[in-house]
N, C-alpha and C positions, 0 to 999 in steps of 0.2 A: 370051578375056576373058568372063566371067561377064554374063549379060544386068544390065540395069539395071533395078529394082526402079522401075511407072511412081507407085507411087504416090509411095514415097522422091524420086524425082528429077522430079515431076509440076511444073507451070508454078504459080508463086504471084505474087501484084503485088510489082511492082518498088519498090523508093522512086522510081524516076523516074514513073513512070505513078502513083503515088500523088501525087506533085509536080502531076503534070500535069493532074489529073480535078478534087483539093481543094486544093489549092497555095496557094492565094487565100480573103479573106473571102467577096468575092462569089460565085467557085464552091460552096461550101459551103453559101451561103443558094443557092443557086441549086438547087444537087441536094437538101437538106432541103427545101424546097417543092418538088418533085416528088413527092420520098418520101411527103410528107405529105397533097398535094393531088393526085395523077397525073392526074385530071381537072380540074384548075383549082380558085382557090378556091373554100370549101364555109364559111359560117358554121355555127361549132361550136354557135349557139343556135336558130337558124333555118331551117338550112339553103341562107341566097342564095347563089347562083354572083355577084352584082356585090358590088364592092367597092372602093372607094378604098385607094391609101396615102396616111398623113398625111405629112406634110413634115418638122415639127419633131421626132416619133419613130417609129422602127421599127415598127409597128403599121399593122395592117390594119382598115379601118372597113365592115362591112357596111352596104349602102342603105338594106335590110329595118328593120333593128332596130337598128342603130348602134351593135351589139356592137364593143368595140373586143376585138382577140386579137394578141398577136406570133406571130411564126413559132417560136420555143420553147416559148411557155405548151401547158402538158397536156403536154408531152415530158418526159422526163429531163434534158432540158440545161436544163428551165423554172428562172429564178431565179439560172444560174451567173453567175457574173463573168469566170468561161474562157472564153474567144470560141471559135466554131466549130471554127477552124482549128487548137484544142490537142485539143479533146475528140475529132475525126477523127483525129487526128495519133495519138492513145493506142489509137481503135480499131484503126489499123491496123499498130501496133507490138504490142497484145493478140493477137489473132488472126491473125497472120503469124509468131508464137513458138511452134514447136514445144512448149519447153520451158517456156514459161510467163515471164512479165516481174515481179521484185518491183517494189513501189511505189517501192522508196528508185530503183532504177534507172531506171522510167520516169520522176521525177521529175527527175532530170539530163537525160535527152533531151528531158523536154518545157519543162525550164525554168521548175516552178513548185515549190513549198513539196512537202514529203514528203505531211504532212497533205491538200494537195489534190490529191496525185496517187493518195493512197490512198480518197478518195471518190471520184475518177473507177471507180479499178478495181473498188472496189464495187461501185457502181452499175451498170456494164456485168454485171459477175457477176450482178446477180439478176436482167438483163435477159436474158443466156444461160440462169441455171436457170429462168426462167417460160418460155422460148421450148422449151426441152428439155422441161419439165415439163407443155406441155400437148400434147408429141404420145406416147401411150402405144404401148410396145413391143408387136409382133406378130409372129405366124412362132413360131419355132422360139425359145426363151431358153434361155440359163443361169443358174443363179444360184447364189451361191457369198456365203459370209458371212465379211466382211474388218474389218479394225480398222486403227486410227491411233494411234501416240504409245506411251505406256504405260512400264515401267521397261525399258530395255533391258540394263542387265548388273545380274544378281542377282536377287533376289525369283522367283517365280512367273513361269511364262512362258505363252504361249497365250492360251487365252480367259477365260478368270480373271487375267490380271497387272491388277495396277491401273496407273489411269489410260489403260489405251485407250478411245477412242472407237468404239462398232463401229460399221458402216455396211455395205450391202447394193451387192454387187457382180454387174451382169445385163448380158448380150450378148443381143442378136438375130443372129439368121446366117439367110443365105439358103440356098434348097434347096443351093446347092452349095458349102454349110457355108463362107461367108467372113463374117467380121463385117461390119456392119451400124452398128450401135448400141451404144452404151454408157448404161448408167444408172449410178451412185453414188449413192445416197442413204443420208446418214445415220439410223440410226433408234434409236428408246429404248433395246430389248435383242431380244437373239433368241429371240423368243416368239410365239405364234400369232396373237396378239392384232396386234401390228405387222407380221409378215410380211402377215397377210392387212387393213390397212389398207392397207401398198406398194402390194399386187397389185391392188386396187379402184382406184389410183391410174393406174397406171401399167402396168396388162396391161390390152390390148385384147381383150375379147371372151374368147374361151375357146381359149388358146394349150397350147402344148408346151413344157412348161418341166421342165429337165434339172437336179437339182440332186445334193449329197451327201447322207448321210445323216443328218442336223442334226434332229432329232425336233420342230424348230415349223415346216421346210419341208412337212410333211404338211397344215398348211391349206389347199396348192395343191390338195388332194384334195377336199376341202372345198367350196373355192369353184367345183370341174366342170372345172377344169383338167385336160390329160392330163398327169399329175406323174409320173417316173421319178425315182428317187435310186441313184446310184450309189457303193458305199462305198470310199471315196480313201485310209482308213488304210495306208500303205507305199508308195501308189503312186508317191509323188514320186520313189523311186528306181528306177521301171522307167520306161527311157526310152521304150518302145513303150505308157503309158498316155498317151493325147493327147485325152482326152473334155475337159479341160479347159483346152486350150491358148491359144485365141484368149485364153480370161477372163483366165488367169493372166498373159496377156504385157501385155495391157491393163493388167493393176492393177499387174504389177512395172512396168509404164514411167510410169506415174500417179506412183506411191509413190519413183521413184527423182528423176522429175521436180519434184517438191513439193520432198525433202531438197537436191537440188542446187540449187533456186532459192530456196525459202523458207526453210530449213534449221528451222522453228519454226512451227505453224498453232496456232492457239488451238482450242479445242472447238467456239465457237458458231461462226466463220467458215467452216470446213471446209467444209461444203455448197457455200460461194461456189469455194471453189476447185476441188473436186470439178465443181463444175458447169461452168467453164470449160475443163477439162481434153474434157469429154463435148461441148461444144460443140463444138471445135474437128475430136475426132477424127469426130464424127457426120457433120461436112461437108469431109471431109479431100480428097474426090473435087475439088471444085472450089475451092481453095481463095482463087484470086483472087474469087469471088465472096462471101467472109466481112467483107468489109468494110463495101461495101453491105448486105450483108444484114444485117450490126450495127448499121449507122445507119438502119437501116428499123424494125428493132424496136424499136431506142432510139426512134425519133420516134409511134411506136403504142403506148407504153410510159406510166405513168401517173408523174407526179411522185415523187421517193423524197428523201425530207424527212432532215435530217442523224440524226433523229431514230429513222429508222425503220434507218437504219446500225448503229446499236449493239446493237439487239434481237438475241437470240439467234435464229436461225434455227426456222422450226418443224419438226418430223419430216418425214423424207420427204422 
């Protein structure tokens, strides 16, 4: 019998240990006030460690200043009508999916309107792409330029079909070449102008970044990178080229994961989804610990107004 793969068959939380940690309203305010205060309360205007609660509402009253604050204002869950126990319940059916959850499905399991289970997963979305988005790639990268959507039988094919979206596909690997990281960011077009905005974004310091031969990857030279391009034209049919295999398996399991769950991404959303995908495999080592770690950043996380949902995402 073939060893078993530890990450494939690695320990994830249970629905019952999920039952048993946030099962309850009280549990849920109990562990968000940890998340939020680990040292005890802290007024958000003042700074006092004392504090009353009031009786007749949810609210916390500092002595100091008689700021009044709930335990959701300034988080992402500020303002819901979804009580604790739904909006926990989604992270940890989100980030426990390999594959990815649509809205229309976690709405049956969690029991509320399509509409509001699709602001839920938004909102988690831009909290995974800011938490991705503000640790930039180091070491060793790949980068490889990929697209979404576009006409699929007929027309023009490749990097000219219309209607693809393209977007920028990068791995980190360590010295003994295993991935690491994933980034996906969608970007305007592939041009030097955009490659080298990514790279100020999202490369730390002055890395090793391995790409093909795509004539706007030569910015990485540019900006003092050590830049290598290697040229890929045939090689998909020799099976002994593998410069680019972590990338490509990363983005064929992305790209096959999206069509089997969402079967349809809009252009401006993509990022959201892209960025869930990177969330999930970036922290794949521990994966019982993506839970809490969701609800940590959700609760450090700045309010996202129904308003700010519909924007098109910005590059990058």
């Amino acid at each position: 019998m073939a060893a078993k793969n530890k990450i494939q068959f690695q320990k994830a939380m249970s629905l019952h240990t999920f039952q048993s940690e946030f099962g309850t309203l009280a549990q849920c305010r109990a562990q968000l006030f940890q998340y939020r205060w680990p040292q005890g309360f802290t007024c958000p205007q003042c700074g006092s460690r004392k504090y009353s609660e009031l009786g007749t509402r949810d609210l916390y009253q500092c002595h100091q200043c008689r700021y009044q604050c709930s335990l959701t204002s300034r988080t992402i869950f500020s303002s819901s009508k979804i009580p604790l126990t739904i909006w926990f319940l989604a992270i940890f059916l989100i980030t426990q999916s390999k594959e990815g959850i649509s809205s229309l499905k976690l709405s049956r399991l969690l029991g509320v309107s399509a509409n509001a289970a699709l602001r839920i997963k938004h909102k988690l979305q831009l909290v995974m792409k800011s938490a991705d988005d503000s640790m930039p790639l180091n070491g060793l990268i790949q980068v490889d330029d990929a697209y979404w959507g576009g006409v699929k039988h007929g027309g023009k094919r490749g990097r000219g079909a219309p209607g693809k979206t393209p977007f920028l596909a990068a791995i980190s690997r360590n010295e003994k070449g295993h991935p690491i990281h994933i980034r996906f960011s969608r970007i305007g077009s592939f041009t030097a102008q955009d490659i080298g905005s990514w790279a100020t974004k999202h490369l730390h310091g002055k890395t090793i970044v391995i790409t093909d031969g795509l004539a706007c990857f030569s910015e990485f030279d540019r900006l003092g990178h050590i830049h290598g391009s290697v040229v890929t034209r045939g090689t998909w049919q020799n099976p002994q080229f593998k410069t680019f295999k972590w990338l490509n398996t990363a983005l064929g399991n992305v790209k096959t994961a999206i069509r089997g769950t969402y079967h349809k991404l809009s252009h401006d959303h993509l990022p959201r989804y892209l960025a869930e995908f990177c969330f999930r495999f970036d922290r794949r080592f521990q994966m019982e610990l993506m839970v809490p770690d969701l609800i940590k950043l959700s609760v450090h996380a700045l309010p996202i107004p129904q308003r700010q949902l519909k924007l098109a995402e910005d590059w990058w």
